[in-house]
C-alpha positions in Angstrom: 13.2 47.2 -25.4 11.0 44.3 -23.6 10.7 41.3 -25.2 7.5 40.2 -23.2 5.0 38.3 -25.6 1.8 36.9 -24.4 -0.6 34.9 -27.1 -3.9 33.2 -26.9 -3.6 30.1 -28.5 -5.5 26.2 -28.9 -3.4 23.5 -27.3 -4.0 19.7 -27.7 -7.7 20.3 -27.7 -8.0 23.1 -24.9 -9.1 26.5 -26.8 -7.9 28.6 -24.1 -4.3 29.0 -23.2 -2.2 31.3 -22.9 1.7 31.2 -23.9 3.9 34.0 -22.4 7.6 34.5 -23.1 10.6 37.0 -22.9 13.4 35.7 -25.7 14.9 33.5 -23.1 12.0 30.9 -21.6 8.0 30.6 -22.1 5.2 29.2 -20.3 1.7 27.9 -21.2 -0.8 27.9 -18.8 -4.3 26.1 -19.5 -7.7 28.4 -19.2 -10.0 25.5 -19.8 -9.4 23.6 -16.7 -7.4 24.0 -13.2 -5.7 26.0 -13.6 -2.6 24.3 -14.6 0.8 25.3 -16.0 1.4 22.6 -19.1 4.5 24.1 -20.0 7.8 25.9 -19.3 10.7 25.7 -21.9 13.6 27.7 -22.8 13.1 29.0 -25.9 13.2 26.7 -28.6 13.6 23.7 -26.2 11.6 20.8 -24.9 9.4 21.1 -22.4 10.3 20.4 -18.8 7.0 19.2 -17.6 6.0 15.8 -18.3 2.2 15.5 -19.7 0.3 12.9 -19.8 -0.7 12.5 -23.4 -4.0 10.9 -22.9 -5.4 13.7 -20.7 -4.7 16.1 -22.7 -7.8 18.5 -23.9 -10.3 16.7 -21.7 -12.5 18.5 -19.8 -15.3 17.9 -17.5 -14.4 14.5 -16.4 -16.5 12.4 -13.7 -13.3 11.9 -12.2 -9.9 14.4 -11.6 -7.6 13.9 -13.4 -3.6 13.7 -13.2 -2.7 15.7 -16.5 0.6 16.3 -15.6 2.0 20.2 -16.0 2.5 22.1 -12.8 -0.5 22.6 -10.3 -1.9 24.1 -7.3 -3.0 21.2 -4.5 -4.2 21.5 -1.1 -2.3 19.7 2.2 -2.5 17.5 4.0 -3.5 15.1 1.0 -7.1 14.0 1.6 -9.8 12.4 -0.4 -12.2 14.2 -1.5 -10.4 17.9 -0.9 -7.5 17.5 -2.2 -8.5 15.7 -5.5 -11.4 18.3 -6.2 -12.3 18.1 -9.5 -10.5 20.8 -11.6 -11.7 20.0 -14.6 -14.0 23.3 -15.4 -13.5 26.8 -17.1 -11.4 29.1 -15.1 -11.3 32.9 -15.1 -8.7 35.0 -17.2 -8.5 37.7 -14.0 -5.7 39.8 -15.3 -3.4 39.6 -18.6 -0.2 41.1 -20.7 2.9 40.5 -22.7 4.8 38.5 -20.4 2.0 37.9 -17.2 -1.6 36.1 -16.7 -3.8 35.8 -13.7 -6.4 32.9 -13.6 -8.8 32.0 -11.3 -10.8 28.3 -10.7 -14.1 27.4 -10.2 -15.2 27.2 -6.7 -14.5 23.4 -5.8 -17.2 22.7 -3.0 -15.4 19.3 -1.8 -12.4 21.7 0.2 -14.6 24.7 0.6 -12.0 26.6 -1.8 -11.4 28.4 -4.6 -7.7 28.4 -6.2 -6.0 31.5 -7.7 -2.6 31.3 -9.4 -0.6 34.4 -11.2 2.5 33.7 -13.2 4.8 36.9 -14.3 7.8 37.0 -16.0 11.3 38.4 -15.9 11.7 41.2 -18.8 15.3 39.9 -19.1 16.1 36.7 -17.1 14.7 33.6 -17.2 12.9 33.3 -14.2 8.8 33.2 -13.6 7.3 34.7 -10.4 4.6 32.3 -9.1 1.8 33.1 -6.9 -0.5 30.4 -5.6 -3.5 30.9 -3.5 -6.6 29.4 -2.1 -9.4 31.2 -0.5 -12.3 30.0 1.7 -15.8 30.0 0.0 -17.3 28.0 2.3 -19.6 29.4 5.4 -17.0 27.1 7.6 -13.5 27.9 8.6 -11.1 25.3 7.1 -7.5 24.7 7.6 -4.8 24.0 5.0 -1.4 24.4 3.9 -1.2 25.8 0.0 0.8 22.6 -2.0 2.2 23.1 -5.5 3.3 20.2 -7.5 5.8 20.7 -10.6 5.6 17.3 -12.7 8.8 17.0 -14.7 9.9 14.9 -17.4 12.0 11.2 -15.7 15.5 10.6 -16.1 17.8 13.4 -14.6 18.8 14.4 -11.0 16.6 16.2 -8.1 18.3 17.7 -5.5 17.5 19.2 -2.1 19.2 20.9 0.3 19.5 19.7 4.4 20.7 22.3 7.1 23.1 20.7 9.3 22.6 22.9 12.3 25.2 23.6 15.0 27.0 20.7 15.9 26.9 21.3 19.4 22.9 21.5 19.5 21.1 19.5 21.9 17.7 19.1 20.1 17.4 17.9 16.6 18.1 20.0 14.0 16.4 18.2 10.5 14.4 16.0 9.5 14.7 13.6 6.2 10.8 12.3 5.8 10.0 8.8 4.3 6.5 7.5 3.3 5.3 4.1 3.5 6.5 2.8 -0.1 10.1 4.1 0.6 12.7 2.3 0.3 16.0 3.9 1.4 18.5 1.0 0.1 16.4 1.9 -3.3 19.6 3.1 -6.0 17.6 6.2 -6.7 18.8 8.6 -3.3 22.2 9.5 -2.7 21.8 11.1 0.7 24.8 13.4 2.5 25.4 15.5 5.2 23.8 18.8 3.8 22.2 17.3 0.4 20.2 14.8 -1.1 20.1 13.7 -4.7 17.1 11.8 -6.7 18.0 10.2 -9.4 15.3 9.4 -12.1 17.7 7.6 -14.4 17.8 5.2 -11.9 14.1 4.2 -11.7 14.3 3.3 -15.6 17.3 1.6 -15.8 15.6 -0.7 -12.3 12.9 -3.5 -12.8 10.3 -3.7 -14.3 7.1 -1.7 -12.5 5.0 -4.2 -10.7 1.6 -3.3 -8.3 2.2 -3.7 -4.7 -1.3 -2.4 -3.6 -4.2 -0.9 -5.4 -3.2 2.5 -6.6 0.6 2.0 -5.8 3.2 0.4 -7.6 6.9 -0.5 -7.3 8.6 2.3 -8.9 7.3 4.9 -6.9 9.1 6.5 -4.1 8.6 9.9 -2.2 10.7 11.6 0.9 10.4 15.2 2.5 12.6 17.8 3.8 12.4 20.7 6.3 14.7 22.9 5.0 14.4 26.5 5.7 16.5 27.1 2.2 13.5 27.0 0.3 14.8 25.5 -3.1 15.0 21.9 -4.9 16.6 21.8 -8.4 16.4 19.1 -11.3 18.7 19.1 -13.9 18.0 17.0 -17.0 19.6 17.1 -20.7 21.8 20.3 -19.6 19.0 22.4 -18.3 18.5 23.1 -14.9 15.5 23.9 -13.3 15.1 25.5 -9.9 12.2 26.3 -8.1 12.3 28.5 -5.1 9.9 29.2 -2.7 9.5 31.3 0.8 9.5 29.0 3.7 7.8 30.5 6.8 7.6 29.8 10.4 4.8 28.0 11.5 2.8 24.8 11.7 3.0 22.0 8.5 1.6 18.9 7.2 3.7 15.9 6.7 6.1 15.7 9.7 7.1 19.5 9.0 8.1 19.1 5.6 8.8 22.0 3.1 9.8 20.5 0.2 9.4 16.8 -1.2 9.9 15.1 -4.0 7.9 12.3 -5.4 9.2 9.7 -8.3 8.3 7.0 -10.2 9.2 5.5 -14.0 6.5 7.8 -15.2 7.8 11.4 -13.9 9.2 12.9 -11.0 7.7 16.2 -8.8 9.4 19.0 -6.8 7.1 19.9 -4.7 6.7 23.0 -1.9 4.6 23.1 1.0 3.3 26.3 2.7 2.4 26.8 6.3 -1.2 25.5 8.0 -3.5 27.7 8.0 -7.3 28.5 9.5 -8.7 30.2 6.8 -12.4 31.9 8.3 -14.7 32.6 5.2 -13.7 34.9 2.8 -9.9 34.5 3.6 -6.7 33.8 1.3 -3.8 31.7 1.9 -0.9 32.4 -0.6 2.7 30.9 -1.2 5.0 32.9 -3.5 8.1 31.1 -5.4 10.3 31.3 -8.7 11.2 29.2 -11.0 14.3 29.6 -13.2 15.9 27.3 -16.2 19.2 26.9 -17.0 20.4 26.4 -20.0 23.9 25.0 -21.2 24.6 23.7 -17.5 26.3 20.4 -16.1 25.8 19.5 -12.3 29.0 17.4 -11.3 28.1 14.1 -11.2 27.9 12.7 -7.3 31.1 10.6 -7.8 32.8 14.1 -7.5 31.8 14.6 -3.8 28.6 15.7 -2.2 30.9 19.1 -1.2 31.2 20.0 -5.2 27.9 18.9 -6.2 26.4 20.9 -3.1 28.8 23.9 -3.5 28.1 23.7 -7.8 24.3 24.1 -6.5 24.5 26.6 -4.3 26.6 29.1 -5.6 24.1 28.7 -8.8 21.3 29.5 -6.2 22.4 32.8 -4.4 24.5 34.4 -7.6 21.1 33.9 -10.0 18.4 33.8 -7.5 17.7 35.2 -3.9 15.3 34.7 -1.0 11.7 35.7 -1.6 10.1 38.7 0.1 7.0 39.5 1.7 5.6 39.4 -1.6 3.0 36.7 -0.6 0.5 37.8 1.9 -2.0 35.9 4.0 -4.5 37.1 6.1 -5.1 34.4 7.9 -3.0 32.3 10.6 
C-alpha cells in the first residue's frame, strides 16, 4: 500500500505550502513566493536546508530575497536577471499524495518564467526534480537552468573529478576558483578524483570580517566539470545526494557542472545545465534527484581519499543511477 501523503498547510507566515511525504522523507515547497523548496527531511528529522529565519513569510519585497531552501536560478549570474524578484504568488499546476507542480510569475527582468515539479519515490527516499524556465519575452534569450540547494553549515561536501586517461594529450578536468578563493583555506581537501568541503572548518576559522561590499571573509566557492553528475553532503549521519544529468554542450563558468558555494552561514550544492537560446515560447529543463541517507558515516579523510571516494561511490551507483531523457528541451 503507498504511503504517499500530500497536505496543504501554513508555514512561518506563508498560507500556501505544500508538505509531501512517503514514510521515509518529506518535502515542503512554498506556493506563496518562488517557487522554493524550504524543506527536505527524513521523517521525523531536522531539516537539511538552512533558512534564513528573518525572511521567512515575507512576501512582495522591493528587493529579492535570499530565503534560503532550495531554488531555481538562472546562469551566468547577472544583475538584474538572475536576482528577479520571486517574491509573488505562484501557480499550483498539478498535485497528489506524494507530487506538486508549481509554476512562477513571469519575471520580466530575464524574459522568463520558472516551472519546478517535485515527485516522490512510493518506497525510497529519493525526490525527482524538474526545473525549467521558459521564454516569455518577444526576444530570444540564452541561459543555462541553475539550481541552488542551501544546506545547513558544519558537515562535509563532496564532488567527484574524472581523471581521464593518463596518456591524454589535452586536458581532461577542470577544478574552477572564484575571485575570493583561497586554496591554502583549511576548508578543501582536494585529490586525484575527489574534492571535499568542509563546513566545520569555516566555524571553527576566524572571525567573519568584510573584504568588499557584499563579500566577506568566510565565503568561498569552486566548480567542477564533471560528467558524474552528483555532489553529496553529509552532516549529523544523514547524507544527502543530489544528482543531476549532465549534457554535452556549451556552459557558463569555465564549463562547470557542479559547484559549491560556503560560508559561516550555509553551504550550496549546486548544478548547472547546458546554455541555451531559448526563441519565444521555448523551455529549457534540467532533471535531477535527490536522496537522504539516514544512519550513514562517510570515512573521515584521514582514511584516504581512495576509501572516502570508493565509500561515496559505491553509495552512488548501488542506491541511485544516471538520469534519463526524462528532461526535455526544445531549444539548443
Amino acid at each position: 500500500m503507498s504511503t504517499l501523503t500530500i497536505e496543504r498547510e501554513a508555514f512561518h507566515g506563508w498560507d500556501e505550502t505544500y508538505r509531501i511525504g512517503n514514510g521515509v522523507i518529506e518535502v515542503r515547497v512554498v506556493a506563496d513566493v518562488g517557487p522554493r523548496v524550504v524543506e527536505l527531511r527524513r521523517a521525523g528529522g531536522a531539516n537539511l536546508f538552512h533558512l534564513r529565519s528573518a525572511e521567512l513569510g515575507g512576501r512582495n519585497e522591493p528587493r529579492w530575497r535570499f530565503r534560503g531552501g532550495w531554488r531555481l536560478w538562472i546562469a551566468p549570474e547577472r544583475r538584474p536577471e538572475t536576482y528577479a524578484l520571486d517574491n509573488a504568488p505562484c501557480t499550483v499546476l498539478a498535485s497528489a499524495p506524494g507530487m506538486v507542480r508549481i509554476g512562477g510569475p513571469p519575471q520580466p527582468e530575464a524574459s522568463i518564467r520558472k516551472t519546478i515539479g517535485l515527485m516522490l519515490d512510493a518506497v525510497h527516499p529519493r525526490v525527482e526534480v524538474v526545473s525549467e524556465i521558459t521564454n516569455v519575452g518577444d526576444a530570444p534569450v540564452r541561459y543555462a537552468v541553475w539550481t541552488l540547494a542551501v544546506l545547513r553549515p558544519g558537515g562535509r561536501a563532496f564532488v567527484p573529478l574524472e581523471t581521464g586517461p593518463v596518456d591524454a594529450l589535452d586536458s581532461t578536468r577542470s577544478l574552477i576558483l572564484w575571485s575570493y578563493t583561497r586554496m591554502a583555506d583549511p576548508r578543501y581537501r582536494v585529490g586525484d578524483g575527489l574534492v571535499e568541503i568542509d563546513s566545520g572548518a569555516v566555524l571553527r576559522g576566524p572571525a567573519r570580517r568584510e573584504l568588499a561590499p557584499g563579500r566577506t571573509s568566510d565565503e568561498s566557492k569552486i566548480g567542477v566539470d564533471t560528467t558524474a553528475g552528483w555532489a553529496a553532503y553529509a552532516l549529523d549521519g544523514t547524507v544527502f545526494v543530489s544528482r543531476a544529468r549532465v549534457d554535452a554542450g556549451a556552459r557558463a563558468d569555465a564549463g562547470a557542472t557542479i559547484e559549491i558555494y560556503s560560508s559561516r552561514e550555509f553551504i550550496e550544492l549546486e548544478h548547472l545545465g547546458v546554455l541555451q537560446t531559448l526563441a519565444p515560447g521555448e523551455t529549457a529543463a534540467l532533471a535531477e534527484e535527490w536522496w537522504v541517507f539516514g544512519e550513514t558515516a562517510v570515512p573521515a579523510w584521514e582514511a584516504g581519499e581512495d576509501v572516502v571516494r570508493g565509500f561515496l561511490e559505491r553509495l552512488v551507483e548501488r542506491e541511485t543511477k544516471p538520469l534519463g531523457t526524462r528532461a526535455r528541451s526544445n531549444a539548443g
